[in-house]
LUMFI-750340 format. One record per residue (C-alpha): residue number from 0; x, y, z; residue in one letter. Coordinates in steps of 0.5 Angstrom, whole numbers, plus 2048, in hexadecimal, padded with zeros to 3 digits. Each point is the difference from the previous one (the first is absolute). Example, Ala and Ser with C-alpha at 12.3 -4.5 7.8 and 13.67 -1.06 7.14 Angstrom:
BEGIN
+------+-----+-----+-----+------+
| resi |   X |   Y |   Z | resn |
+------+-----+-----+-----+------+
|    0 | 819 | 7F7 | 810 |    A |
|    1 | 802 | 807 | 7FE |    S |
+------+-----+-----+-----+------+
This chain:
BEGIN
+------+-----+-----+-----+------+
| resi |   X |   Y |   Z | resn |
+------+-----+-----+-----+------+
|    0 | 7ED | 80F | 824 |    X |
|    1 | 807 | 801 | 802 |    X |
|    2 | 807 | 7FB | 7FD |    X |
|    3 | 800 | 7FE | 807 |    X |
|    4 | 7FA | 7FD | 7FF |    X |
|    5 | 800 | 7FF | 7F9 |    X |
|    6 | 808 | 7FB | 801 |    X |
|    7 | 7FC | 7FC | 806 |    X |
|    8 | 7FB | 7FD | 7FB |    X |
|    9 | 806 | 7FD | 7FC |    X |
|   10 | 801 | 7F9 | 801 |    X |
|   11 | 806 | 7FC | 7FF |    X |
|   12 | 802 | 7FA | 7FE |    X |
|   13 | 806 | 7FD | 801 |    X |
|   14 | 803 | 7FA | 7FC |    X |
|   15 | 7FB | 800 | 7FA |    X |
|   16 | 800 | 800 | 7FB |    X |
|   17 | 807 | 7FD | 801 |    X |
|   18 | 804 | 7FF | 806 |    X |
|   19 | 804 | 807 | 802 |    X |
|   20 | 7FB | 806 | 7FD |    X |
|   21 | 7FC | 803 | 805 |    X |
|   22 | 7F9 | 801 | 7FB |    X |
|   23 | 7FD | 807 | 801 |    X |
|   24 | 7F9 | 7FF | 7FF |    X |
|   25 | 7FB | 805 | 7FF |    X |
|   26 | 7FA | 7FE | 7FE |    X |
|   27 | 7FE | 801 | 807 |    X |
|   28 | 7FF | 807 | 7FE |    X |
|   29 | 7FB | 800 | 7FB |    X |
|   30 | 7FC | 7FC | 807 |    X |
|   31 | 800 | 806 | 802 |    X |
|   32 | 7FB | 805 | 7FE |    X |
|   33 | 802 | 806 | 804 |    X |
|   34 | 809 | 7FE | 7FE |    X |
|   35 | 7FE | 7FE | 7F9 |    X |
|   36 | 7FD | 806 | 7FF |    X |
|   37 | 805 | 805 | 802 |    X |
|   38 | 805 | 7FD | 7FC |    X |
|   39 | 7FB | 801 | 7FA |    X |
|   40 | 800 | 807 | 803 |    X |
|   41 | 807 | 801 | 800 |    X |
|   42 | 802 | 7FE | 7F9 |    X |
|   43 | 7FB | 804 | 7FD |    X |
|   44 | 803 | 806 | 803 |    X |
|   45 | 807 | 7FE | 7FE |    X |
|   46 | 7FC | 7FF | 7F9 |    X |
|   47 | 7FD | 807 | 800 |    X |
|   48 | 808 | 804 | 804 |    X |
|   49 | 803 | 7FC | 7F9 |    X |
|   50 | 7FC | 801 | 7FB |    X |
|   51 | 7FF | 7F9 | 7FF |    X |
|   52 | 7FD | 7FF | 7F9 |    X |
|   53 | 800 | 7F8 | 7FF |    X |
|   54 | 801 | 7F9 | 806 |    X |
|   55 | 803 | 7FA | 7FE |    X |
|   56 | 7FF | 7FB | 806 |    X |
|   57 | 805 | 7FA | 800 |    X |
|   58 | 7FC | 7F9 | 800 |    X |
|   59 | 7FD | 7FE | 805 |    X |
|   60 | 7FE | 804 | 806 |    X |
|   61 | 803 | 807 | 7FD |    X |
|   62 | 7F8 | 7FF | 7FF |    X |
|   63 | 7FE | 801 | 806 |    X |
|   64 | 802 | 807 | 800 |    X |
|   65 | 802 | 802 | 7F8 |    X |
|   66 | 7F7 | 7FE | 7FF |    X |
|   67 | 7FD | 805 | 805 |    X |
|   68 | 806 | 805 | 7FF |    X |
|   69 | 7FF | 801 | 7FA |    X |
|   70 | 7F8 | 7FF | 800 |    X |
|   71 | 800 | 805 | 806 |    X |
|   72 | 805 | 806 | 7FC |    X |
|   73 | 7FD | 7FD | 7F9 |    X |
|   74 | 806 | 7FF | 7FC |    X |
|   75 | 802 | 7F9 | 7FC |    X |
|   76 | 802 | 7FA | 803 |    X |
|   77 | 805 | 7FB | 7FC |    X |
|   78 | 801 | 7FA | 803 |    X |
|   79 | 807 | 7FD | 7FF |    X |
|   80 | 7FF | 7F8 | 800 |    X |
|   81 | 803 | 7F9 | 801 |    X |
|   82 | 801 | 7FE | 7F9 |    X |
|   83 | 7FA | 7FD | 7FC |    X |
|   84 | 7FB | 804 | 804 |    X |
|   85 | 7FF | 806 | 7FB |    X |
|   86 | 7FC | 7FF | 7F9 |    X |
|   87 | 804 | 803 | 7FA |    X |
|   88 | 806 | 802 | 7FF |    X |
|   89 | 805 | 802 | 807 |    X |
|   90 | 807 | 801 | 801 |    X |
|   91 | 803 | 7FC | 806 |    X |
|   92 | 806 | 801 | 804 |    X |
|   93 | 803 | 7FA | 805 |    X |
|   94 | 803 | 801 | 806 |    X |
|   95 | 803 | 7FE | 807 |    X |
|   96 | 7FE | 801 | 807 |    X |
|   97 | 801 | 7FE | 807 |    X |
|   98 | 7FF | 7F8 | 7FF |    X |
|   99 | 7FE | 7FF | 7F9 |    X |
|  100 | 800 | 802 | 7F8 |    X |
|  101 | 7FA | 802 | 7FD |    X |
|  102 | 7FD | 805 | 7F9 |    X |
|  103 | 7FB | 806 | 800 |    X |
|  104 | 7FD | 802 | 7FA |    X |
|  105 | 7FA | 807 | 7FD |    X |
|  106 | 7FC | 800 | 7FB |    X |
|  107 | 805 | 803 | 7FA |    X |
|  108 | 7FB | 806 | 7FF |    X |
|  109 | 800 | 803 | 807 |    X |
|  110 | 801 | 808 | 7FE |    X |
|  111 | 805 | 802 | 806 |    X |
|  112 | 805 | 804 | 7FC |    X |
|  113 | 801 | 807 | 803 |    X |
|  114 | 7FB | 7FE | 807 |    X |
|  115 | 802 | 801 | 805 |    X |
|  116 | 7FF | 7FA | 804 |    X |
|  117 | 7FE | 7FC | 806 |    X |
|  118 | 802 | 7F9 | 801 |    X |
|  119 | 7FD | 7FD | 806 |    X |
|  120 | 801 | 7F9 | 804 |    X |
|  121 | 7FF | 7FE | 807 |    X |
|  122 | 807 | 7FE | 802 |    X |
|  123 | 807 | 803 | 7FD |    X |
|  124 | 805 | 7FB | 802 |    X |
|  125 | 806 | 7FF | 7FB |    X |
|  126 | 7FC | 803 | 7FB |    X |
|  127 | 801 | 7FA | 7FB |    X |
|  128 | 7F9 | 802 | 7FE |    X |
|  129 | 7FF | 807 | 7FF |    X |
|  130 | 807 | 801 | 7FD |    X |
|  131 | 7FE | 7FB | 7FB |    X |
|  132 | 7F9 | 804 | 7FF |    X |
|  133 | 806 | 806 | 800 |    X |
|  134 | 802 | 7FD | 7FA |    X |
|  135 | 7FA | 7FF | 7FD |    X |
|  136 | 7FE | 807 | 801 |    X |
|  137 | 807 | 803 | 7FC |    X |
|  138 | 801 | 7FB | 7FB |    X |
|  139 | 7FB | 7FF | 7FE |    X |
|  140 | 7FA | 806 | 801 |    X |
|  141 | 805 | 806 | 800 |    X |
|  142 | 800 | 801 | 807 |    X |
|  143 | 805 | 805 | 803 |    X |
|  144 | 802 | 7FC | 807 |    X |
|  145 | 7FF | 807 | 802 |    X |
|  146 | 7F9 | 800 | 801 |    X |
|  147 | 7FF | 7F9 | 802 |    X |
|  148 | 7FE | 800 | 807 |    X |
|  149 | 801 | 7F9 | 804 |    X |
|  150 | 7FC | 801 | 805 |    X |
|  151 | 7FE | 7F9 | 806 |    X |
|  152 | 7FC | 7FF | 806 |    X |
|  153 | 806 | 7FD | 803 |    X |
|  154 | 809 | 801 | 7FF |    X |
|  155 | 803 | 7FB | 803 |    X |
|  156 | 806 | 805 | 7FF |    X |
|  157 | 805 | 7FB | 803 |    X |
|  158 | 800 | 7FC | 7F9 |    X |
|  159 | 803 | 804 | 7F9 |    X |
|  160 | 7F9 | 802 | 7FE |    X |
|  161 | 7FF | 807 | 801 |    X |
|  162 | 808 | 801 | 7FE |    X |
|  163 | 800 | 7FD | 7FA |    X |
|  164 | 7FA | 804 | 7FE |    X |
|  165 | 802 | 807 | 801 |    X |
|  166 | 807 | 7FE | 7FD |    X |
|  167 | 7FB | 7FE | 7FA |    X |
|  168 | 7FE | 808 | 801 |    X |
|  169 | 7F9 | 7FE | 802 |    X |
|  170 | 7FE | 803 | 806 |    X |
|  171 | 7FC | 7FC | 806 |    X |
|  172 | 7FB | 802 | 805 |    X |
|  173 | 7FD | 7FB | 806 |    X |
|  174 | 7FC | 800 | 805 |    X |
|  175 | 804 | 7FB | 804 |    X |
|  176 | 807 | 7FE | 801 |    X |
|  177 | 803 | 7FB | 803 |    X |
|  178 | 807 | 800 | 802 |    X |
|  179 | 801 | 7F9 | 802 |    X |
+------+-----+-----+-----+------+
């Protein structure tokens, strides 16, 4: 497996889910055995260079990824959710992104502070998403932005995404970018 072989199994979808956004999809990734899991290998070694001690994974295809990293490196996976899909009590941070307006929430007792941490999704866009849970991991569970890593099968580095981020002092690492 190679990233040119890796970028031919993207499909894109042009208007949808509205007229104007040109949807990524890499779901067809994980119809791949062979790519799916050499992007696993790929994040594991990320976690083992890093030290990595816990992943968060965005709802709903960060786990995809953030499920057998973390089963294969045997670290804790929290999960950061639409509202009203997590028992007990969370915290919860709303956001903007390329087309709509939505809300992330974790379940209030994650032990985070002080770990270094990877959060894990499919696709870094405009990174509405992942400063969102940025945000969470620093208000509210201690986390220094320092040992936050974002990390994404596909940046679509012609958006803010990454920028933003890095301007946040969080650092970014992808498999694949795409500059247009």
């Amino acid at each position: 497996m190679d990233h040119q072989t890796l970028r031919s199994l993207i499909r894109t979808v042009p208007d949808w889910p509205k007229p104007g956004i040109c949807f990524f999809d890499i779901c067809s990734i994980v119809e791949h055995p062979e790519a799916f899991g050499w992007t696993v290998r790929q994040f594991n070694a990320l976690c083992t260079q890093n030290a990595i001690q816990a992943i968060v994974s965005p709802d709903a295809r960060g786990f995809l990824w953030g499920s057998p990293v973390a089963f294969s490196t045997g670290l804790p996976l929290h999960l950061a959710r639409k509202p009203g899909k997590l028992p007990g009590e969370v915290v919860t941070q709303s956001y903007a992104y390329e087309y709509a307006s939505a809300s992330i929430s974790m379940q209030a007792g994650c032990a985070l502070a002080g770990r270094n941490v990877l959060l894990l999704d499919d696709v870094l866009a405009t990174g509405g998403t992942a400063l969102a849970v940025v945000e969470l991991l620093t208000g509210h569970f201690g986390v220094d932005p320092a040992q936050i890593i974002v990390a994404a099968v596909l940046n679509l580095k012609f958006l803010p995404g990454e920028h933003r981020l890095l301007e946040r002092g969080v650092r970014v690492e992808t498999l694949l970018d795409y500059h247009e």
